[in-house]
PAZAPA-4460 file (N, C-alpha, C; in steps of 0.05 Angstrom, whole numbers, plus 32768, in hexadecimal, padded with zeros to 4 digits):
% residues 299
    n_x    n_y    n_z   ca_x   ca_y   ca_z    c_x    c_y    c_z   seq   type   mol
   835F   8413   8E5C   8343   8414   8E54   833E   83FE   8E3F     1      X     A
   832A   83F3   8E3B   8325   83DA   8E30   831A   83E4   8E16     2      X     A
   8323   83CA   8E00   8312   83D8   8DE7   82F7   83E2   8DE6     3      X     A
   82DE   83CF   8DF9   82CB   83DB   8DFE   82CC   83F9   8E05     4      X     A
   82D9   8401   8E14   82D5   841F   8E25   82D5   8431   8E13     5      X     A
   82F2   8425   8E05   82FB   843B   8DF4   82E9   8445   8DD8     6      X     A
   82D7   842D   8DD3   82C5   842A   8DB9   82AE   843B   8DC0     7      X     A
   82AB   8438   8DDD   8292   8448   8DDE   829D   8468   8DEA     8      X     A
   82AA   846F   8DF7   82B7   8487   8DEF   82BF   8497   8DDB     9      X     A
   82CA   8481   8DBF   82C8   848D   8DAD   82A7   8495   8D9F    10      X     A
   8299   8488   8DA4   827C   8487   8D99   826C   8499   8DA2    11      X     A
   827A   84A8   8DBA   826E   84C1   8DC8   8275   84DE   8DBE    12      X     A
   8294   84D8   8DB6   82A5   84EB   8DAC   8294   84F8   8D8F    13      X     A
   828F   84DF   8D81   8282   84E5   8D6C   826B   84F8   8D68    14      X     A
   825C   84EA   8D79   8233   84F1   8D78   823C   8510   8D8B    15      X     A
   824C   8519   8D97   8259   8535   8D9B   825A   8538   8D85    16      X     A
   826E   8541   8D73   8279   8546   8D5F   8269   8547   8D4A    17      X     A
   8257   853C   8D46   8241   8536   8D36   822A   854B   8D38    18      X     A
   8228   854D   8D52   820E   8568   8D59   821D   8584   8D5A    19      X     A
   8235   8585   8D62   8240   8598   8D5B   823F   85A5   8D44    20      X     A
   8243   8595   8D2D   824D   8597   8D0E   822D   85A4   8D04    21      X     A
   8218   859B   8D11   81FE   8595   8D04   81F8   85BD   8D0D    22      X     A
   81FD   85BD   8D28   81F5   85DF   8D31   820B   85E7   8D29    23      X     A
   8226   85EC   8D1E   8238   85FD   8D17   822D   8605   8CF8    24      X     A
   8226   85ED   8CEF   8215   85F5   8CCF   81FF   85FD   8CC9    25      X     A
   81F2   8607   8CE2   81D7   8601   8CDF   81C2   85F4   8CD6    26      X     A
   81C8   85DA   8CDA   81B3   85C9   8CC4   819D   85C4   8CD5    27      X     A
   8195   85CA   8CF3   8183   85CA   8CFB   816B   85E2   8CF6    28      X     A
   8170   85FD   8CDF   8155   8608   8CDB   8149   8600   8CCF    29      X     A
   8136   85E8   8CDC   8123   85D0   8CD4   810A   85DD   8CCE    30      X     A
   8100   85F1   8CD9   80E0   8602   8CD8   80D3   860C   8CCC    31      X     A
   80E5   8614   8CB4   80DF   8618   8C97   80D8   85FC   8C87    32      X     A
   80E5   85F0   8C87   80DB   85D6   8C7D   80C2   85C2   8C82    33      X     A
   80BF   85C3   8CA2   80B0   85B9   8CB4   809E   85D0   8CBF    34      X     A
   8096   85E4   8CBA   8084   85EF   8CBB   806D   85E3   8CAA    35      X     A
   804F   85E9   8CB3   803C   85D7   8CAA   803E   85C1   8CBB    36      X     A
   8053   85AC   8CBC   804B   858F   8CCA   8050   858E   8CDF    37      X     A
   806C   8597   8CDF   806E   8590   8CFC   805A   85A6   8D17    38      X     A
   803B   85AC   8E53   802F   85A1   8E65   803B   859D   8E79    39      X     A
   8021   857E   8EB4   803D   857C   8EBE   802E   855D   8EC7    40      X     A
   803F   854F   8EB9   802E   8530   8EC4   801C   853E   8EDF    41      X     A
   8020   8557   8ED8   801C   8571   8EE3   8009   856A   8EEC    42      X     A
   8006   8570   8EF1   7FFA   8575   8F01   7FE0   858C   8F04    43      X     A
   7FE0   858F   8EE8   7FC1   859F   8EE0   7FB1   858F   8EF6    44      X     A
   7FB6   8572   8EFE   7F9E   8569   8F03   7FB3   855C   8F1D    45      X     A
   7FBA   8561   8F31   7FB8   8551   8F43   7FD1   853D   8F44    46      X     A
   7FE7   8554   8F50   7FFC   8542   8F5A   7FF6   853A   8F7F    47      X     A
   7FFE   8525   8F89   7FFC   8526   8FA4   8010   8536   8FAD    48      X     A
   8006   8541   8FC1   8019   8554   8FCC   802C   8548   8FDF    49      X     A
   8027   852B   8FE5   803F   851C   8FF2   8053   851C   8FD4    50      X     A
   8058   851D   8FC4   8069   8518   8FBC   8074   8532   8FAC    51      X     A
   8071   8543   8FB9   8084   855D   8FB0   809E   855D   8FBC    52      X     A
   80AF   8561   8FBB   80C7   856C   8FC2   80CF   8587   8FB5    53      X     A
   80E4   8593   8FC8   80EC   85AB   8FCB   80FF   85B5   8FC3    54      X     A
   810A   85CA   8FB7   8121   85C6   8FB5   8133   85E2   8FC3    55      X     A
   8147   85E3   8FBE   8153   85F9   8FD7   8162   860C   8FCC    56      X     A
   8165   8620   8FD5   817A   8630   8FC5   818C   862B   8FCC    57      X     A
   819F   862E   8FAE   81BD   861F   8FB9   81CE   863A   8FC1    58      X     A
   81C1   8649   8FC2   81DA   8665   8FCD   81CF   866B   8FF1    59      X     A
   81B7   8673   8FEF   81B0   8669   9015   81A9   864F   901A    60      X     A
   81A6   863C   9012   8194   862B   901B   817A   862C   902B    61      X     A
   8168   863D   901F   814D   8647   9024   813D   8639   9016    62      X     A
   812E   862E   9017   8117   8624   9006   8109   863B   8FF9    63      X     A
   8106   8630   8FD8   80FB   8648   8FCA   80E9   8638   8FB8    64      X     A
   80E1   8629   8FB6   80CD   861D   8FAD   80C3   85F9   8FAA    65      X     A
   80A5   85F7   8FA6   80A2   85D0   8FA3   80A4   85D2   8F89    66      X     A
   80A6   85BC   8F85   80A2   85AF   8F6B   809E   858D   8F70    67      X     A
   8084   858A   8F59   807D   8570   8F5B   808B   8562   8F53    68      X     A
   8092   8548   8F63   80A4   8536   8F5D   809B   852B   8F45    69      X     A
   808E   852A   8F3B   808F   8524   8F20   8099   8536   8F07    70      X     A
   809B   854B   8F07   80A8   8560   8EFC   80D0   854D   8EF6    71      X     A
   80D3   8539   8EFF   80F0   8528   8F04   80EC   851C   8EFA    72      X     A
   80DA   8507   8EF2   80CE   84F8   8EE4   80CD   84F0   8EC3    73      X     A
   80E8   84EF   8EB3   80E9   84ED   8E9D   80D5   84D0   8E8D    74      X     A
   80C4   84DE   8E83   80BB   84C2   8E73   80BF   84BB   8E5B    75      X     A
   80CB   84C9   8E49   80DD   84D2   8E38   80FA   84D2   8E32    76      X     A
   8102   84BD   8E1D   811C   84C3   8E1B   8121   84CA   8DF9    77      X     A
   812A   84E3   8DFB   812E   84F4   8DDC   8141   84EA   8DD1    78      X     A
   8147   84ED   8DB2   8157   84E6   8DA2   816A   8507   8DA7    79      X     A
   8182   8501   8DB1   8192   8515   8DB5   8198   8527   8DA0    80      X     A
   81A5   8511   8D8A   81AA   8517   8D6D   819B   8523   8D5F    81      X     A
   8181   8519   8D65   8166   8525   8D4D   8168   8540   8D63    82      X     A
   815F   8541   8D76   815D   855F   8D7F   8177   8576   8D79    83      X     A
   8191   856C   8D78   819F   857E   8D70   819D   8582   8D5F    84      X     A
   8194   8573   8D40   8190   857F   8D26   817A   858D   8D23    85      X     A
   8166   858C   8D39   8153   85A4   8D39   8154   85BC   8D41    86      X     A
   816B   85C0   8D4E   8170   85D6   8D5D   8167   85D3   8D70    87      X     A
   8162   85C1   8D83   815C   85C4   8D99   816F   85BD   8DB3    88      X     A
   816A   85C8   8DCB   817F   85C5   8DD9   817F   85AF   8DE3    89      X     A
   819A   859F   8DE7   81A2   8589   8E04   81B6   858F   8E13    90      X     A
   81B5   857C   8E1D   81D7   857E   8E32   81F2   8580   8E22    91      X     A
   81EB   857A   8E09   8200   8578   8E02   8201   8592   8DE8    92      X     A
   81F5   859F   8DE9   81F3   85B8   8DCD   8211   85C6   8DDC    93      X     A
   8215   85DA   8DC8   8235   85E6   8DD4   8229   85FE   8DEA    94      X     A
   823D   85FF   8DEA   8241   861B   8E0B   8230   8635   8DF7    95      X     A
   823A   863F   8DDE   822C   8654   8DDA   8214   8659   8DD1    96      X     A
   8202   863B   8DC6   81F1   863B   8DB4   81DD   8633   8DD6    97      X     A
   81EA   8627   8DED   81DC   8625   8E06   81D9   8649   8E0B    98      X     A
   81EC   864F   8E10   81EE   866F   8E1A   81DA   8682   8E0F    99      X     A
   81CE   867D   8DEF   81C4   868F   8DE3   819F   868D   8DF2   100      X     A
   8198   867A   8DF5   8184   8676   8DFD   817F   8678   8E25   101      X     A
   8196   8671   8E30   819B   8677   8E4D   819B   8695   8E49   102      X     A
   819D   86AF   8E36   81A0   86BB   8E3C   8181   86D0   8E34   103      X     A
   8179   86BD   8E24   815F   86C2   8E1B   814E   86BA   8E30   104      X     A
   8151   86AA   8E3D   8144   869F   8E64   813F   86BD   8E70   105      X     A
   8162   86BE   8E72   815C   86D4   8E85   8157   86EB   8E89   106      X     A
   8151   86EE   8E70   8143   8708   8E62   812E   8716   8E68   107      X     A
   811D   86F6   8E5F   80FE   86F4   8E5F   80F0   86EA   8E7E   108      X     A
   8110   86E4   8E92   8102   86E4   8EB0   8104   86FE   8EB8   109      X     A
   811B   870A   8EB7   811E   8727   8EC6   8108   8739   8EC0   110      X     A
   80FC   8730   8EA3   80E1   8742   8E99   80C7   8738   8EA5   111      X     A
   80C8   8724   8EB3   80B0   8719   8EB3   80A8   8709   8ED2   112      X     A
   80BA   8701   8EE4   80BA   86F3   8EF1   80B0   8709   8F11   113      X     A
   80BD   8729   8F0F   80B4   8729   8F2B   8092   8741   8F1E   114      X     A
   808A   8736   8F0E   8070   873B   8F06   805E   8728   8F04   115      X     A
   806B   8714   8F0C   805B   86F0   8F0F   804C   86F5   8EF4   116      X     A
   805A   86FE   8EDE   804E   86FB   8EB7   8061   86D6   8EB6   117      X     A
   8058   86C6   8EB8   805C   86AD   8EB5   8054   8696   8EA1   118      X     A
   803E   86A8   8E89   8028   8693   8E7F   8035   86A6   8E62   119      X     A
   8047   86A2   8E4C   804D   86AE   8E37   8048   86A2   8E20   120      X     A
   804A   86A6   8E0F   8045   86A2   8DED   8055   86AA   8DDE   121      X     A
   8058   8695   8DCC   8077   869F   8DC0   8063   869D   8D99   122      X     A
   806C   86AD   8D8D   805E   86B4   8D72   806E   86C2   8D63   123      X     A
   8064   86C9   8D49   8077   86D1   8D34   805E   86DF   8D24   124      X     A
   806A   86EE   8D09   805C   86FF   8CF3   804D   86E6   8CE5   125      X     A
   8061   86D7   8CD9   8059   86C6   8CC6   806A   86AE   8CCC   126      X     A
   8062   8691   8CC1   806D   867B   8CC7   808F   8675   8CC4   127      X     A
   8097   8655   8CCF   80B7   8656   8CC7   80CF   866A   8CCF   128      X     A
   80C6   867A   8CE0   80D4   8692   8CF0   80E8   8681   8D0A   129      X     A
   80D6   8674   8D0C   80F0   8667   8D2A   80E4   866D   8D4A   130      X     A
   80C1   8669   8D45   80BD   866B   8D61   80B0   8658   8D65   131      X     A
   80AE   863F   8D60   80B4   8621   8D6E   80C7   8624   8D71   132      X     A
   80DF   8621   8D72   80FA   8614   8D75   80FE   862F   8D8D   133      X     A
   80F7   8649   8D8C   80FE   8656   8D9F   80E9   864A   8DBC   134      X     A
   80CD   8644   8DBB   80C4   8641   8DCF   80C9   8623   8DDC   135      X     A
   80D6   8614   8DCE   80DE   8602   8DD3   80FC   8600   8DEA   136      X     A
   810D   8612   8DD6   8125   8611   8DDF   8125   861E   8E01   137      X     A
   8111   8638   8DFE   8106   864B   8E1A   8103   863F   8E2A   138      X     A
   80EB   862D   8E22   80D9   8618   8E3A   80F7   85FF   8E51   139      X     A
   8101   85FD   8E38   811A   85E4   8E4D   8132   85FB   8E53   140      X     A
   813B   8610   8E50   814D   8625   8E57   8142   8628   8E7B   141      X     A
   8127   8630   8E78   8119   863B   8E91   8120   8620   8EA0   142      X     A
   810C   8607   8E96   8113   85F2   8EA9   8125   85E3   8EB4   143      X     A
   8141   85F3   8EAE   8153   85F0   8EB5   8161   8604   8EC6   144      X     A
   8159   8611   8ECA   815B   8624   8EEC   814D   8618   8F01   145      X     A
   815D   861B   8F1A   8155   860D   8F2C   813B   8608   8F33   146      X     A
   8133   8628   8F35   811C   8629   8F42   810B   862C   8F2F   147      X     A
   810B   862B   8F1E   80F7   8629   8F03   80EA   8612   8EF6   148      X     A
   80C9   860C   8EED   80C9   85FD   8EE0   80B0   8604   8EC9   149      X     A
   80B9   85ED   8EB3   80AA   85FF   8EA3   8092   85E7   8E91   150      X     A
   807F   85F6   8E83   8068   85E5   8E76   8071   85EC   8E52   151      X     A
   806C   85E3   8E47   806D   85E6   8E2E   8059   85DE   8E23   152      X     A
   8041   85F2   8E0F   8031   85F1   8E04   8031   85F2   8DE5   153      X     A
   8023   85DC   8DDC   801B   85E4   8DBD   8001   85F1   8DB8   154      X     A
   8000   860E   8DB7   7FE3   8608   8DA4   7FE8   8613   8D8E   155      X     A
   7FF3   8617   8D75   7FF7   8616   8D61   7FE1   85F7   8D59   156      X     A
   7FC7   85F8   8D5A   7FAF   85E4   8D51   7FB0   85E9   8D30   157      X     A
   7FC0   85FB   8D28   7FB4   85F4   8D08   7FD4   85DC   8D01   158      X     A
   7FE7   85E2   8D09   8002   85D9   8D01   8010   85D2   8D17   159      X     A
   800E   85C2   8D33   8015   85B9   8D44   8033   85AF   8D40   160      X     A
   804C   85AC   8D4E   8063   85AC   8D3C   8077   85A1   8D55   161      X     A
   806E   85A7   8D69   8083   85A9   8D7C   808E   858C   8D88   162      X     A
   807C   8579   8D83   8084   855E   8D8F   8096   8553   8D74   163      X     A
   8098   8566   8D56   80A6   8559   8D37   80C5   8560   8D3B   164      X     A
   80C9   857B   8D51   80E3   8588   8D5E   80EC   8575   8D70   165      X     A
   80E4   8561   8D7C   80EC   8553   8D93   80E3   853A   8D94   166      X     A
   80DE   852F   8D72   80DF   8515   8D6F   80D2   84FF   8D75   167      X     A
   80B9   8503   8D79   80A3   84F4   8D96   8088   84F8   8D82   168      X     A
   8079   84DE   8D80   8060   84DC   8D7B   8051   84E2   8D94   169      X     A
   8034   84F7   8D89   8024   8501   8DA1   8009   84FB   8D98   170      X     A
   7FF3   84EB   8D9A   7FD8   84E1   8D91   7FC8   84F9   8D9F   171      X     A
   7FD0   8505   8DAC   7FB9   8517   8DC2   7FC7   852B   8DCC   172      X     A
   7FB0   8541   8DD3   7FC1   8558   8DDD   7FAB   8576   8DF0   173      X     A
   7FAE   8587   8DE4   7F95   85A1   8DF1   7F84   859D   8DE0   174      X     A
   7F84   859A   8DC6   7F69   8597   8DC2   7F53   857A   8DC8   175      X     A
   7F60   856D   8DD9   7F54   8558   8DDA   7F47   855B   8DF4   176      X     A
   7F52   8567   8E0D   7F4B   857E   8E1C   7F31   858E   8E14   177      X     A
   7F35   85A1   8E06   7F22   85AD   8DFB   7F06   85A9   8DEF   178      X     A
   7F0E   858D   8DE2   7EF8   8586   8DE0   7EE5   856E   8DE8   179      X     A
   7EF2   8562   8DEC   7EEE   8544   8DF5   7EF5   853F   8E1A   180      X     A
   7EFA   855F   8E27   7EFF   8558   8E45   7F0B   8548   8E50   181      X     A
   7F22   8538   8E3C   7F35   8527   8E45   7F48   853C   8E5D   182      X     A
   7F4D   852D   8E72   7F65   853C   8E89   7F79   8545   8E83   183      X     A
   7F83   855D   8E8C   7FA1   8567   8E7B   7FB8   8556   8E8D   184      X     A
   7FB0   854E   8E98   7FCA   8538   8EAA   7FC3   8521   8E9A   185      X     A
   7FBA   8516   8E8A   7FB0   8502   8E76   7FC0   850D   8E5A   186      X     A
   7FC8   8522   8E59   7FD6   8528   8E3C   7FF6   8532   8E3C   187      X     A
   7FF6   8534   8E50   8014   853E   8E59   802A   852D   8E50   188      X     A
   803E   8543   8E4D   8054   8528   8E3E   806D   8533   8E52   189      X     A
   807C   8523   8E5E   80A0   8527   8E6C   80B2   8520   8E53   190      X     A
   80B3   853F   8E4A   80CB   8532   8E2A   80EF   852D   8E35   191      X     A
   80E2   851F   8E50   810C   8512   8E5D   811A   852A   8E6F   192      X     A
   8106   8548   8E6B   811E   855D   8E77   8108   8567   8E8A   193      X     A
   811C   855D   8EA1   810F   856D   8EBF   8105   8580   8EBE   194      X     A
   80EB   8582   8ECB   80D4   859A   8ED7   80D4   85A3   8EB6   195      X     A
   80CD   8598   8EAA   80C9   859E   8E8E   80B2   8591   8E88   196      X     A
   8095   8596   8E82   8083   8583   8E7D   807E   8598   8E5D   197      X     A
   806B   857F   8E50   8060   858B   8E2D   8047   8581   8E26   198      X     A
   8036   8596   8E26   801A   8592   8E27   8018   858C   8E02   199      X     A
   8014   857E   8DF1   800F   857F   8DD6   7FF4   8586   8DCE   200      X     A
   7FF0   8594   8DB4   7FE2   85A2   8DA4   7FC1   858C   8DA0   201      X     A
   7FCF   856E   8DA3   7FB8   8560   8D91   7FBA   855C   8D70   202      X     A
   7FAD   854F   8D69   7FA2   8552   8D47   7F9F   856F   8D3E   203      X     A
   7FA9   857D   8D23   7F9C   8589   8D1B   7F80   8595   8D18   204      X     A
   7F7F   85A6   8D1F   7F5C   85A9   8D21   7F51   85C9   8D0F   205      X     A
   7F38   85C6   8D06   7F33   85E1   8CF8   7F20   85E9   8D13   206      X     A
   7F1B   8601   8D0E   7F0F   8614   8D26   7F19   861E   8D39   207      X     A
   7F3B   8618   8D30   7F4B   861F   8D4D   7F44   863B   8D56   208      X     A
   7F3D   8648   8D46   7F37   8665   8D4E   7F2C   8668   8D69   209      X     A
   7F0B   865F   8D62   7EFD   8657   8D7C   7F06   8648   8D8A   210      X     A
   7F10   8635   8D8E   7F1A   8626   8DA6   7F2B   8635   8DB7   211      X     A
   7F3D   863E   8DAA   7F4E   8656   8DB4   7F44   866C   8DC8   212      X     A
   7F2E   8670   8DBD   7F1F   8682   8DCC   7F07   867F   8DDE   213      X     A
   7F0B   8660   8DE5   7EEE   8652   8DF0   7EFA   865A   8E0F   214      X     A
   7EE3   8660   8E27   7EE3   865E   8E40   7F02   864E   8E52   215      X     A
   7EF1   8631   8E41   7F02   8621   8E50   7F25   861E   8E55   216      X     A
   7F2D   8627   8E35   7F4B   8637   8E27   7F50   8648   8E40   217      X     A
   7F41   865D   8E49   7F43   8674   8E57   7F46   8667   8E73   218      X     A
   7F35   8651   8E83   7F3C   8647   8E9D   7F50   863A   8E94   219      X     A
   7F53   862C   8E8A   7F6F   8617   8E85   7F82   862A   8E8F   220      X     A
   7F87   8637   8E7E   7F9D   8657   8E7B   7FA2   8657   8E9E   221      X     A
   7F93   865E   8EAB   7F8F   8669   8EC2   7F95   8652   8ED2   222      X     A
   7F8E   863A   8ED3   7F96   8625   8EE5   7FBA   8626   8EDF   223      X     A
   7FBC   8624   8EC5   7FD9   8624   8EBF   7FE9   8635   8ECE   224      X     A
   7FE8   8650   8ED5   7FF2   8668   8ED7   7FF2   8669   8EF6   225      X     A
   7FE1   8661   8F09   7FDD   8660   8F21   7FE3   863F   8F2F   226      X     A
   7FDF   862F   8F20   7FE7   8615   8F35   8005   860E   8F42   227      X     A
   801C   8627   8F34   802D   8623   8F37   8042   863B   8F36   228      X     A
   8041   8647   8F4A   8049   8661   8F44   8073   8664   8F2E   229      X     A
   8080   864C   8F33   809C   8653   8F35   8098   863D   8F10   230      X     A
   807C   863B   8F02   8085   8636   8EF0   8082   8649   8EDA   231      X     A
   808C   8645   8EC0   8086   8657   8EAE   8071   8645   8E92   232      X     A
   8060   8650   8E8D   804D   8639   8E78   805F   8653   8E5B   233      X     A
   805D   8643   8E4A   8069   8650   8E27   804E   8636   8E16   234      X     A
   804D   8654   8E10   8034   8647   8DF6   8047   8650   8DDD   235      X     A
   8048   8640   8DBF   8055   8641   8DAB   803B   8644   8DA0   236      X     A
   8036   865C   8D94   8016   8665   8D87   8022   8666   8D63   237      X     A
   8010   8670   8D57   800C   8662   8D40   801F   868B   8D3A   238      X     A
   801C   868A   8D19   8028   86A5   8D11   8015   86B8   8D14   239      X     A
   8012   86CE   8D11   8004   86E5   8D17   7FEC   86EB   8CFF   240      X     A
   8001   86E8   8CED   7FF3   86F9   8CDA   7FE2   86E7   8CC1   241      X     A
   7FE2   86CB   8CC4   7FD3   86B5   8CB1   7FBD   86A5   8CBC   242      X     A
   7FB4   86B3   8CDB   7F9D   86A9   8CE0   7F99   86B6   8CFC   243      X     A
   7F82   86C2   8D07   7F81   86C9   8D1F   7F82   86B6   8D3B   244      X     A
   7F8E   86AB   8D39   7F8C   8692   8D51   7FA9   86A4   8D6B   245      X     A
   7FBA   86A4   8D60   7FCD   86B6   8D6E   7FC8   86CB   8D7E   246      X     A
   7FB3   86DD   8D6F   7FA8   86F5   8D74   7F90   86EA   8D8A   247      X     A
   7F86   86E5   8D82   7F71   86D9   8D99   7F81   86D2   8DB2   248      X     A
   7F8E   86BD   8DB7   7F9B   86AD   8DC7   7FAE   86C5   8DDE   249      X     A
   7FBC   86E1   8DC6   7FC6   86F4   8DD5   7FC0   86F6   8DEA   250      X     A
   7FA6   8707   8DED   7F8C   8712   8E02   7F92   86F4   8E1D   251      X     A
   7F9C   86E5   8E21   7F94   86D8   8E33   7FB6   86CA   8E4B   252      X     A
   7FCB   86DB   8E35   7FE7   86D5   8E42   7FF1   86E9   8E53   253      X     A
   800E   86E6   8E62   8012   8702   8E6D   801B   8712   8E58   254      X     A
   8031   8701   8E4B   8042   8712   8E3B   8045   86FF   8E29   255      X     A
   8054   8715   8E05   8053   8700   8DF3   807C   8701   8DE9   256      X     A
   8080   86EE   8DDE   809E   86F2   8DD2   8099   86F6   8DB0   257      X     A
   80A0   8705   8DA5   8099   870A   8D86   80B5   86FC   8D7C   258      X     A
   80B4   86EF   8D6C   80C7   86E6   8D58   80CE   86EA   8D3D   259      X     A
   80E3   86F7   8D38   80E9   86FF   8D23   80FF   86F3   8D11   260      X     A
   8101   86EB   8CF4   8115   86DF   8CE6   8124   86E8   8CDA   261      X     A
   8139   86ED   8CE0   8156   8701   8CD6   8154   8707   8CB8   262      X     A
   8157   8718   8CA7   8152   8717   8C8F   8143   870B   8C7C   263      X     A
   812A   8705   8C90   810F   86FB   8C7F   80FA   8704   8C7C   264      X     A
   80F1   870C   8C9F   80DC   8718   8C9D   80DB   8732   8C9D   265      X     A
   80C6   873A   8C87   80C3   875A   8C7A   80B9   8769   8C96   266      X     A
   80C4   8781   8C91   80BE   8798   8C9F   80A5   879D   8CAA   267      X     A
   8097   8799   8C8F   807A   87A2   8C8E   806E   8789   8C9D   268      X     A
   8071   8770   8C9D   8068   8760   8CB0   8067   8762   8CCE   269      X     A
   807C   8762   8CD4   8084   876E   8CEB   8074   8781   8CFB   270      X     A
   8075   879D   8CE6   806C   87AC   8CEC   8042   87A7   8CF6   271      X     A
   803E   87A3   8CE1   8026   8790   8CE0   801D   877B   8CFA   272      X     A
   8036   8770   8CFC   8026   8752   8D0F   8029   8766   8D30   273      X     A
   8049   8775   8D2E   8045   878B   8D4B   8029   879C   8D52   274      X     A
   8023   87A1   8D2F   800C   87AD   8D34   7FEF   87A2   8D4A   275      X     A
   7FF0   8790   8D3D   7FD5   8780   8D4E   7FD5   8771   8D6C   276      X     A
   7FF3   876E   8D6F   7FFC   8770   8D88   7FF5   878B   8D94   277      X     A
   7FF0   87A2   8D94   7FF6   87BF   8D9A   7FF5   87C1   8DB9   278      X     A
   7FDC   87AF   8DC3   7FD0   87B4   8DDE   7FDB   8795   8DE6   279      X     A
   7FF5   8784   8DE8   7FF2   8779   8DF5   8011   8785   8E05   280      X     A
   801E   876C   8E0D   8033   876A   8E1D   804A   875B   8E0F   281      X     A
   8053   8768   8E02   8070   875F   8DF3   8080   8760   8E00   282      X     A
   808C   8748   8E0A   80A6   8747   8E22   80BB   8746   8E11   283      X     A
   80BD   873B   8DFF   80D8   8741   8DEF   80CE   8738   8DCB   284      X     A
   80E3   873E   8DBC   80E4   8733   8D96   8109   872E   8DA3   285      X     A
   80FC   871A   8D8F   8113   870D   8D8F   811A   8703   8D6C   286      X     A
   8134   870A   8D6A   8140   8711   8D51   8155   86F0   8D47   287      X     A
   8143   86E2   8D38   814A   86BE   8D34   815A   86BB   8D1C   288      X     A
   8168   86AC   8D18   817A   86A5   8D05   818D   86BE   8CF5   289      X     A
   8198   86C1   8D0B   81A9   86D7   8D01   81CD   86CD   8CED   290      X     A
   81D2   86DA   8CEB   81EB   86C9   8CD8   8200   86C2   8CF5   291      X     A
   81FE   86D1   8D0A   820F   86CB   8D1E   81F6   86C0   8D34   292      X     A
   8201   86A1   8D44   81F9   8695   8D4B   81ED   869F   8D60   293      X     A
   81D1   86B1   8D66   81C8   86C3   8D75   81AE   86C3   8D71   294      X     A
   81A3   86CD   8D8E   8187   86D4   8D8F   8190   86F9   8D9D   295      X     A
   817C   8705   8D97   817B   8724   8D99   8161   872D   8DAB   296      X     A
   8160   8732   8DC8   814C   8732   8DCE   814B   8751   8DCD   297      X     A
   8132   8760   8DBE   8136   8786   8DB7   8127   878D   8DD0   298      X     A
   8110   877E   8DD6   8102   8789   8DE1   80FF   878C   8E00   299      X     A
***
């Protein structure tokens, strides 16, 4: 092997070793800190249908669903490194910290999937809990099953966060949509991982309340949920209990994921934010930063 080979082998060995070190210590619970600051080329609008391809099951070889060829289409290439110190997944995160969230997948399909509940929301009591980084981590878990693909939504409009997890300047997003009738195939982002598209939040905006709750929010929802039966859309909604925008937004998903923070958040919150949930569809709580490297799905 030539000094070259060997230099850059070692240089791989490292930036392993390096993201390893970063999730063994946890230095990626970034969301406490970055709370406050921090889609399908889709074909919301019009993929040609010449260019779908199919894909097959690999145990019969039956065809089980299209997917737009652009769904392959990386336009995006992530900083590997920065995403592992956010806790977020790659190809290269370890086997168990992959496992914990593959297992949180299959959780939330076996609950959800032969009820075609496809369009979810992932939320918390109060902020810095760990549900960006959970709907994040969900959204590329799913899109990585064969037959699965998935959208990833911000509307968290007061504190938009999800493109600060994955390193990427975003000028536009749903509320630009919302208000300005820009195309949602015009805002869509390919953050590099197959059948993975990321619709972003936009600018900060006040009135998210109402927007949230405008008509058009409600067809969007519905184009999302139906243009594609084998995907899953995840909205990362704002916290429960410091502004009604979550609560609103409930009323219009199948099901929601509650997020909870291991020895943080009070009882009485909990109890509280379940409360106002009462009448929806809680597919699972999920129990985040635990001292052992785990997610807890109770529900």
């Amino acid at each position: 092997m030539s000094k070259l080979l060997k230099a850059v082998e070692k240089a791989k060995r490292n930036r392993r070793t390096q993201e390893d070190n970063w999730i063994e210590k946890g230095q990626s619970h970034v969301e406490p800190a970055l709370a406050g600051e921090l889609g399908d080329n889709d074909d919301s609008s019009g993929i040609d249908q010449d260019k779908r391809i199919t894909t097959a099951d690999p145990l019969g070889g039956a065809e089980k669903c299209t997917i737009p060829k652009s769904f392959f289409d990386d336009d995006l290439v992530l900083d590997e490194l920065l995403l592992a110190k956010n806790r977020i997944l790659t190809k290269h995160s370890s086997s168990s910290f992959t496992d914990i969230y593959n297992l949180l997948r299959t959780q939330i399909l076996h609950r959800t999937k032969k009820k075609g509940h496809n369009v979810l929301m992932v939320t918390s009591a109060m902020p810095g809990e760990g549900k960006t980084i959970t709907s994040i981590n969900l959204a590329i878990s799913i899109a990585r099953e064969v037959d699965q693909f998935a959208l990833l939504v911000d509307t968290d409009m007061r504190n938009p966060s999800i493109h600060k997890y994955l390193g990427i300047d975003v000028s536009k997003g749903l509320s630009d949509h919302l208000l300005h009738d820009i195309p949602v195939h015009e805002l869509l982002v390919k953050p590099g991982i197959d059948k993975l598209s990321y619709l972003p939040s936009g600018d900060p905006i006040r009135g998210s309340t109402e927007i949230l709750g405008s008509p058009k929010l409600q067809e969007l929802i519905m184009e999302m949920k139906e243009r594609y039966p084998d995907r899953y859309v995840i909205f990362d909604c704002p916290d429960l209990l410091n502004a009604p925008d979550a609560l609103v937004f409930s009323s219009y998903v199948d099901g929601i994921i509650f997020v909870i923070e291991a020895g943080k958040t009070s009882r009485e919150y909990v109890k509280k934010a379940l409360g106002l949930l009462e009448d929806r569809n809680i597919v699972g709580v999920v129990l985040n930063k635990t001292d052992k490297e785990s997610l807890d799905v109770v529900i």
